[in-house]
Each structure stands twice: as C-alpha cells, then as structure tokens.
C-alpha positions in Angstrom: 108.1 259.6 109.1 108.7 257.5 112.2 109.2 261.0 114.1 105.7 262.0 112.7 103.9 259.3 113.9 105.1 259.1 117.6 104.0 263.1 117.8 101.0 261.8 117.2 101.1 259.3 119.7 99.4 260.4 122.9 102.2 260.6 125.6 99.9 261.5 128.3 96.4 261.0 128.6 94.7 262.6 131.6 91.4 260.7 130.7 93.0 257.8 131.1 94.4 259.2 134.4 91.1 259.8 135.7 89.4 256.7 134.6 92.4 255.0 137.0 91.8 257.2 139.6 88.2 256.1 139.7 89.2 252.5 139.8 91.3 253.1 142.6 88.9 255.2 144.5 86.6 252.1 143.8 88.9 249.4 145.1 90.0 251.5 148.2 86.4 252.3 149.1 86.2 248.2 148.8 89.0 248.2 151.2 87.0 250.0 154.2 84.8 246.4 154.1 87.7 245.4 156.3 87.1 247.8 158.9 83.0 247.4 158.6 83.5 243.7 159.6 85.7 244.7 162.1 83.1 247.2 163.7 80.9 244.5 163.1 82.6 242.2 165.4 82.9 244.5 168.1 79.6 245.7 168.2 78.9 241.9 168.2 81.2 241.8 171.4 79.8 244.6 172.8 76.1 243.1 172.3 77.4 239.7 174.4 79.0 241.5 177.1 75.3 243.7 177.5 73.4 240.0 176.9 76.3 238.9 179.9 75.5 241.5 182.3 71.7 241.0 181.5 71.7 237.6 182.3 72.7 238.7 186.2 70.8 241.8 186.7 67.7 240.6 184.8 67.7 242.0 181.3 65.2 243.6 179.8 62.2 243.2 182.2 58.5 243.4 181.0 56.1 242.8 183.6 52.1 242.4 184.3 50.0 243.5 187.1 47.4 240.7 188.8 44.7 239.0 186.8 42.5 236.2 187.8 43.0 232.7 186.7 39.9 230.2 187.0 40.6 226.6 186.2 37.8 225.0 184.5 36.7 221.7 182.5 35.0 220.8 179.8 32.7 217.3 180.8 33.2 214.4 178.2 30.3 214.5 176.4 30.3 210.5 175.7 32.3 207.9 177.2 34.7 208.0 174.3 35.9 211.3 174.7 38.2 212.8 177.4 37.5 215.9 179.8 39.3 218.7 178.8 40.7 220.9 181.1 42.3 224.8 181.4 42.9 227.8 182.5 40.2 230.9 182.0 41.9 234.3 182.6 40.0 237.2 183.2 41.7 240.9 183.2 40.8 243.6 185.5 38.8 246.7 184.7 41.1 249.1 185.2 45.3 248.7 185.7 47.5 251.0 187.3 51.4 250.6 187.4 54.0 252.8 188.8 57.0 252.3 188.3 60.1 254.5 190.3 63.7 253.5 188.6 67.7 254.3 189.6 70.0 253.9 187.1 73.6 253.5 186.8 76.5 252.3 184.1 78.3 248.8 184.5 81.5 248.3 182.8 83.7 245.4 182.0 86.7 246.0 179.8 85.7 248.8 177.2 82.2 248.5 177.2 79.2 250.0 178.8 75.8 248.5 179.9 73.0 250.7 181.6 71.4 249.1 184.1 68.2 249.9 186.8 66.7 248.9 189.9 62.8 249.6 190.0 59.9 249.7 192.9 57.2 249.1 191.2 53.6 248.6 192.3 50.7 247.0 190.2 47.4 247.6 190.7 44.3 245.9 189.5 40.7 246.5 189.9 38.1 243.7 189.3 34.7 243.6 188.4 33.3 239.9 188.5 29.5 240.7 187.9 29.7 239.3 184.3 32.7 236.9 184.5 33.1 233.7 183.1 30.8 235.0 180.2 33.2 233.8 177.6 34.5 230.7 179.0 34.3 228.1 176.4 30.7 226.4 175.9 30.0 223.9 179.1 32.9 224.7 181.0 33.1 224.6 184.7 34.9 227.3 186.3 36.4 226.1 189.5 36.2 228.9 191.8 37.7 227.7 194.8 41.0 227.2 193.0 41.3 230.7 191.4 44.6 232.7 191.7 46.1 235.8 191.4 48.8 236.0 188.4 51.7 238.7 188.3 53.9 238.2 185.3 57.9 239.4 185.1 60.3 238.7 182.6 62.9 236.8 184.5 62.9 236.1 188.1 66.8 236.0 188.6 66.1 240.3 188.7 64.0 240.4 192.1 65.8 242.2 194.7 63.2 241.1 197.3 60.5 238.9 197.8 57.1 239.7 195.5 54.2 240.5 197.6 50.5 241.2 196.6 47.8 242.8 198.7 44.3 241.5 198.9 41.6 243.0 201.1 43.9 244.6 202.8 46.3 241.3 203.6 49.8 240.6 202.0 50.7 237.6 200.3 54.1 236.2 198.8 54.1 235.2 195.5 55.4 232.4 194.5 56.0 230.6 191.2 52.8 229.5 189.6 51.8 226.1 189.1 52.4 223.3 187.1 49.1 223.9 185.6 49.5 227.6 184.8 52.9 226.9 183.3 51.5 224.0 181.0 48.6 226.0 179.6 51.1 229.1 178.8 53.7 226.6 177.0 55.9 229.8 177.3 53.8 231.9 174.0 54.1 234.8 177.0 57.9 235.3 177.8 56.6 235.7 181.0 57.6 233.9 184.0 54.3 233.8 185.9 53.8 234.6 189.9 51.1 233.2 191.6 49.1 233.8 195.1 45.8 232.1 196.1 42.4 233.9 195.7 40.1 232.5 197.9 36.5 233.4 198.1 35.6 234.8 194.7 32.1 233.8 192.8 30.7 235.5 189.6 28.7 238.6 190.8 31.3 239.4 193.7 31.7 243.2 194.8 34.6 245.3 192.6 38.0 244.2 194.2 41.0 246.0 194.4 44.7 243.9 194.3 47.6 245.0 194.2 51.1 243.7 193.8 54.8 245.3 195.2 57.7 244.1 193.3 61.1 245.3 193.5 63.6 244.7 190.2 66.9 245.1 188.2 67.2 244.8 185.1 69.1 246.5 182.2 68.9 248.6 179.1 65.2 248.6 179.2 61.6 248.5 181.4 58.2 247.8 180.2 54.4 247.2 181.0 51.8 245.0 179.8 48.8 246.4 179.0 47.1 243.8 181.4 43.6 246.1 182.3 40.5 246.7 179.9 42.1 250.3 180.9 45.5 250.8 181.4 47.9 253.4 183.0 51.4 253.3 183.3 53.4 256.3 185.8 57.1 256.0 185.4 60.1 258.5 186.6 63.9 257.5 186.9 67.4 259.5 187.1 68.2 258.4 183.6 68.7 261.8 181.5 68.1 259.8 177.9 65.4 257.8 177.8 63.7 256.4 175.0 59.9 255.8 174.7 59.2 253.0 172.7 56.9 250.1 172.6 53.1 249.7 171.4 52.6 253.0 172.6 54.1 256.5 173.3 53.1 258.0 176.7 50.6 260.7 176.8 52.8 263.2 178.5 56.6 263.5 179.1 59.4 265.5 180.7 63.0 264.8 180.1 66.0 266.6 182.1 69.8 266.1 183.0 68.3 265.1 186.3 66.2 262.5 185.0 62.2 261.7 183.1 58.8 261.4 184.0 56.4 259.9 181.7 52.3 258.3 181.3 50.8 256.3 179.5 47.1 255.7 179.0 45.9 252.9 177.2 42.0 253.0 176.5 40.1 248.9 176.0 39.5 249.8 172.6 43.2 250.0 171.8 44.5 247.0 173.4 43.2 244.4 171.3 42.8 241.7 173.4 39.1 240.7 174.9 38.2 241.1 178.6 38.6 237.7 179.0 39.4 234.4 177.8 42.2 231.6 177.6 45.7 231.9 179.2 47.7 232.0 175.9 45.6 235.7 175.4 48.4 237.2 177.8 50.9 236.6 175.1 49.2 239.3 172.7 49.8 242.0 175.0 53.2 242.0 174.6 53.2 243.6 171.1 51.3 246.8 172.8 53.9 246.8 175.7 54.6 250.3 177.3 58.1 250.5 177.8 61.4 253.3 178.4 64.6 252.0 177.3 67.6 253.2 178.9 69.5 254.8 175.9 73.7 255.2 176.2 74.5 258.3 173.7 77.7 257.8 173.9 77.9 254.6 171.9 80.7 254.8 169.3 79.7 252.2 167.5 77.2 253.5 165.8 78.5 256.9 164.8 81.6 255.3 163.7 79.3 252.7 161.2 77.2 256.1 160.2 80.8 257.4 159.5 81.6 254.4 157.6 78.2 254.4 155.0 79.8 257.7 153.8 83.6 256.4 153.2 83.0 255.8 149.1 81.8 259.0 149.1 84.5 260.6 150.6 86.9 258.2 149.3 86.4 260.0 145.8 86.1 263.3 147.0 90.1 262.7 148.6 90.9 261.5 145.3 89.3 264.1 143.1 90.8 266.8 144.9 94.5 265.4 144.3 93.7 264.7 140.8 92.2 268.3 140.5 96.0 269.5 142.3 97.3 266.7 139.9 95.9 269.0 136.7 96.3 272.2 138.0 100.1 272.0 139.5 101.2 270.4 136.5 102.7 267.7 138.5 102.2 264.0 138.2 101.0 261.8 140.6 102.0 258.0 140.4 98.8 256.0 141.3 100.9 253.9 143.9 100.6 257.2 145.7 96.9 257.6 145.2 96.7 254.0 147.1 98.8 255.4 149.8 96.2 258.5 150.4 93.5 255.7 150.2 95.3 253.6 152.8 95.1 256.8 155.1 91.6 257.2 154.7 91.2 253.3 155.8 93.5 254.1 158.5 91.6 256.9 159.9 88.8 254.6 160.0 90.7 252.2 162.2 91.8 255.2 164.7 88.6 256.6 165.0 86.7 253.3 165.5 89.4 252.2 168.7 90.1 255.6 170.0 86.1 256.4 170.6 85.9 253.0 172.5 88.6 254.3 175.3 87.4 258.5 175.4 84.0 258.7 172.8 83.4 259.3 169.9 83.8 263.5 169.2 87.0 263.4 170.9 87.9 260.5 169.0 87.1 261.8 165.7 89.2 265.4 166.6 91.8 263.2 167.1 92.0 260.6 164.1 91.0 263.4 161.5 93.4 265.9 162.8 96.0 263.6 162.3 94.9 262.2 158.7 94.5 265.7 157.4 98.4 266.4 158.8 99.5 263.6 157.2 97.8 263.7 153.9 98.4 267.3 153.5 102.1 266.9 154.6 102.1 264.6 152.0 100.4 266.9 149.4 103.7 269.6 150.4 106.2 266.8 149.2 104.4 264.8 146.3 103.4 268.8 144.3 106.8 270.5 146.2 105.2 273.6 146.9 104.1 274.9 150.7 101.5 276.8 149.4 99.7 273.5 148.2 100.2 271.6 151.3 98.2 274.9 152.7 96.0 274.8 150.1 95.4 270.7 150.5 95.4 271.1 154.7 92.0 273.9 154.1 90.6 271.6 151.5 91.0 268.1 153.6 89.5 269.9 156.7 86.7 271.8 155.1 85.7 267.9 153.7 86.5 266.0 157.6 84.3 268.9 159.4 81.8 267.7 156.1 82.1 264.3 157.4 81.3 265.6 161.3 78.5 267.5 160.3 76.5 264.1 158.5 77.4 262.1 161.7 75.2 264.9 163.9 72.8 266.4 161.4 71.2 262.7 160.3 67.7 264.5 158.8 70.4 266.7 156.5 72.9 264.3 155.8 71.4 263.3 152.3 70.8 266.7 151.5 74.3 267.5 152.8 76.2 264.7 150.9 74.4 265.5 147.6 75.1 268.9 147.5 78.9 268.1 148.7 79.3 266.1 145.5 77.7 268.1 143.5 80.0 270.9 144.3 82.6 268.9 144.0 81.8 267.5 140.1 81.3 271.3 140.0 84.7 272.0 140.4 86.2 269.3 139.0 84.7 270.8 135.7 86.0 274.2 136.0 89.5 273.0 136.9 90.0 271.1 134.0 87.3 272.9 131.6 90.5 273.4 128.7 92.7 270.0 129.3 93.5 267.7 126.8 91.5 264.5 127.9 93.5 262.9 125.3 97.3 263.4 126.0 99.5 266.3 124.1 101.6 265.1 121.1 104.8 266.9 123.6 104.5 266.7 127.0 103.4 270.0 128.8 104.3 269.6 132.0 102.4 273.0 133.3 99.4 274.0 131.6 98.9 278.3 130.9 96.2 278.3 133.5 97.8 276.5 136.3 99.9 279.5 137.1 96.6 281.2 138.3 96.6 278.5 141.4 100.1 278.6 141.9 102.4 276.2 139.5 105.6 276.5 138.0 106.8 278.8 135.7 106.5 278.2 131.9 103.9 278.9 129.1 102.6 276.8 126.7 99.0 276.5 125.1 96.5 274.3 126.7 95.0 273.4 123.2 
C-alpha cells in the first residue's frame, strides 16, 4: 500500500522546474539594477567633468546680434505717483549671423568633452521710420542714451575683445549697464554687451551694425532669432553634428571633413513683436538656432540601451538551458541557473568599463566573447557532452550578435526583440511538446525523444 502511494507521488516535476526558473530569471534580471545605478553614476560623473570643462571654455554659448535699446519714462501722472522708468528694445529688420567653428576633444581621466572655438560676425539692419510705435502709452524715449546690445551666453568664453561696427567705425563692447541688467533681471541667460549709439531719432535712414566676436565654448552653438528676419550661416570641422533648436536649417551638408548648414527664419515664425520691453529678448531663446557638437562614441548610452534589454535576454539564457535541461535529460540545480545569471550581470559590468578605455563595439566583442566561452564551457561540464557545449556556444552567440543588432538598429529593435521572443516561446513549445509537466511516478532520467538532439542512451516512454 505504502509502495502504491509514493509511485504516485510526483518525484519530479518539470512545471515546477520551470516556474523556478522564471523566478530566478526574475530576480537576476532584478540584479542588473546594480549595474544600472552604477552606469547611472558614471554618466553622472561624466556629465560634471563636461559641466567642469564648460565652465572654462564657456559652455554651451547662445548668442544675439545688435538691437537697439531706448531708455524711456513714463511721467507721474499726479503728485502721488512715481515716474516709471525702462528700457524699449527694438529688433532690426533683417539679421544675419555667420558663424565659422574648429573643434577638438578634451579629456580628463576617461572622459571626453567636445569643445569649439568660433569667429562669428552679427549683422543687423535697422529701420527706425516707425520706431518707438509700441512703446508703452506716454513714454519718453530718450534718444540720446540709446545703445547697441550684443548678447552671449557667458563672457568667460571670449578669446578676444568684442567689437561692433557702426557707420563704418569700430567700437568695444563692454558690459551693459546697471540699467540694462536691472530691467533683464536675468529672464534672458544672456549676459548683455553694450556700445553707445549716438545720433539716432525716429525716421533715421536704414542702418547697418555689425558685431565681431570671437568664442569657445563646448558641446554646443546657437543663435537667437534677434531680426524680424533671420539668417544663420554656419560651417565647422566637426563630422557629427546635430541640428537642433527651434528650428532645422534650410539646407545642410555633413562630411568626415566637417558641416555646412542655414537657417532662415521668416517674422511670422519668430513669435516675438518688432519691438517692445527688454524681457521680450528672453522669448527668443525657445526658437534658438543651434548645432550641437555630438561625440558618437559615447558608451554610456549604448551600454544603458544594452541594459533596457537584459530581462529579456536574461530569460532567453535561462530558457535555452532549461530547454538543454529537458532535452539532455540532465538536471540542472538552480544554484547553477544563478551562476549563468551572475555571468550575464557580469558581462554587463565588463562591457560598461571596457567601452570607457577603447569604445563601445570593441568593448562589447570583448565582454560577449568571453561570457559566451564561459557559459558555454560551462554548458560542456554541467550536461557532460561536447557536442552540447557546441550546441550552447552557436546558441549563446546567435542571441549576443541579437543583442548587437538592437543596440545599432534602434527603429527595429522592437520589431527585432518581439520576434526574438516569440521564436523563442516557439521553441520552447516544440522541445517539450510531450513532457510530463507533472513529474513521472519513476524517474526517467532521458526522455525517447531526447536522443534525437543528442542524450544518453536508454528508452523509456515519454507518457
């Protein structure tokens, strides 16, 4: 009787197996957190040392041609009330910028900055015969104080002394005034420049200023929109740029040897008026015309595109050795399903600090070559044939190439992982299409149809 019931006991449920193995895939997937936070904190590091270098070369510069600034007041209108006083700003009728960029790569310790040095001229073309039309109601333009305003991002950049021409004479610029500062209150990020512009009146003859800068900066160089009509020429050695901003240039040509882009920005599409209060320079910034100076060798974020996929793959390593698990006959202890988990984390880790020293596809020949040695090494000794360590060293690389192929092909890699998976459940089914989910009575160590892939000897019936 007692010898009845324990054959009826299950001795060895492969449900249950699997069901384990999915936990485990689970919690090692959990696992590659670790290595997310750590990529985390050196891309945080990596992000300092760029803010670091910025901070001496200038940063990411932005920077608007001449406009005209008219202080005015407003007369109490009882003896109660205060004057009130400002700053009118009026933008030319037509902007041109030009701006002529060298590049090169700083380094300190592992990490990269791009960084650029620019001649730029800023031209502005002013038409007074209507100006002052939108001052606010009874305010008194004072012309005689007038200036010219050129706008950069930070200072600490210029490589030489700011000059604007003005009928043909040059002037230095020099910080603006107290006045022009207190009526910006900062809204711009814009450190404003400022020269004299004597002699102007409402109704004066078009005018044509024009300012000469010369800048570094780093990862990135933008234009304000500062004319009713705007256009921006840029060219630089830098073969991957990146045009971003309010607005895409017009035309473009990108080469090893460097880019040439333009920009044309109609008054229509600006959105700011012709004219007005000083705070209107701070809405030009969201329509900014700019090129960013792109590294394409960052490993940091290949290796966190890498890392989105890891539960994926994590149960596609599992699966297969569960699928060798059922097919072989052999059993696998789940401490050794952790330890082909604690490889995958590990390959993580080696990619992640080997593409900081020589990049990242180098990097990722390296750590998966030696993960898929390992783990199918491993395979040879845990199922004690040859022919499955073969068998597990096609399988591992046919999914780590899988794994190359999402990092490159982004627009596919959905399409990609779904049909990987699918493929995979796919198989899963047909290599365990007759088991017993719920554990023989007797063990049977090597099911009939695992001799067609390569198991032990030995017959018995699957049902």
């Amino acid at each position: 009787m007692a010898d009845t019931l324990m054959a009826r006991i299950p001795r060895r449920s492969m449900g249950l197996k699997l069901l384990l193995v999915c936990v485990l895939g689970f919690v090692m997937s959990l696992a590659a957190l670790f290595v997310f936070l750590l990529l985390y904190d050196r891309t945080h590091r990596a992000e300092q040392v760029s803010e670091e270098i910025g901070q001496v070369v200038g940063g990411r510069q932005a920077f608007m041609g001449p406009v005209l600034a008219v202080p005015y007041v407003i007369p109490a209108a009882d003896k109660d009330e205060k004057a009130t006083f400002g700053t009118h700003v009026i933008f030319p009728v037509q902007a041109e910028a030009s701006a002529a960029s060298r590049s090169e790569v700083r380094r300190r310790s592992l990490f990269k900055v791009p960084v650029w040095t620019a001649d730029l001229t800023l031209t502005s073309t002013f038409d007074l015969t209507d100006a002052g039309a939108l001052a606010p109601a009874r305010a008194q333009l004072d012309w005689s104080r007038a200036r010219y305003l050129v706008g950069v991002s930070d200072p600490r950049g210029a490589r030489s002394d700011a000059v604007i021409d003005i009928a043909g004479q040059s002037r230095a610029l020099a910080p603006a005034s107290k006045l022009a500062l207190d009526d910006d209150r900062g809204r711009t990020g814009l450190s404003l420049l400022a020269a004299p512009a004597p002699g102007l009146e409402p109704g004066a003859a078009p005018m044509v200023v024009s300012a000469r800068l010369a800048f570094s900066g780093a990862q990135r160089l933008s234009v304000l929109p500062w004319g009713k009509t705007t256009v921006f020429k840029a060219r630089g050695d830098w073969p991957h740029p990146s045009f971003d901003g309010g607005f895409l240039p017009v035309s473009r040509q990108v080469s090893p040897e460097g880019f040439q882009a333009v920009w044309k920005v109609p008054f229509i599409a600006r959105g700011a008026p012709a004219e007005g209060e000083l705070s209107l320079i701070s809405q030009l910034a969201s329509g900014a015309l700019g090129v960013s100076f792109v590294e394409l060798t960052n490993p940091y974020q290949s290796v966190g595109r890498s890392l989105k996929y890891a539960p994926m793959f994590m149960g596609l390593v599992f699966l297969a050795f569960f699928i060798f698990e059922t097919t072989t006959g052999r059993r696998v202890h789940p401490a050794q399903y952790v330890l082909i988990g604690l490889a995958q984390i590990v390959f993580y880790l080696l990619l992640l600090s080997i593409a900081e020293r020589i990049g990242f596809d180098l990097a990722f020949l390296i750590a998966a070559g030696a993960t898929v040695i390992l783990i199918s090494a491993y395979s040879t000794a845990v199922f004690a044939s040859r022919r499955q360590g073969l068998i597990a060293l096609g399988a591992f690389s046919l999914l780590y190439v899988l794994i190359y192929g999402l990092m490159r092909l982004e627009d596919l890699a959905l399409l990609i992982g779904a049909l990987t998976s699918f493929a995979a459940i796919a198989a899963a089914m047909f290599f365990t299409r007759r088991m017993d989910w719920y554990g023989a009575a007797a063990p049977a160590p090597f099911p009939a149809h695992a001799q067609a892939f390569g198991g032990p000897g030995g017959s018995v019936d699957p049902a």
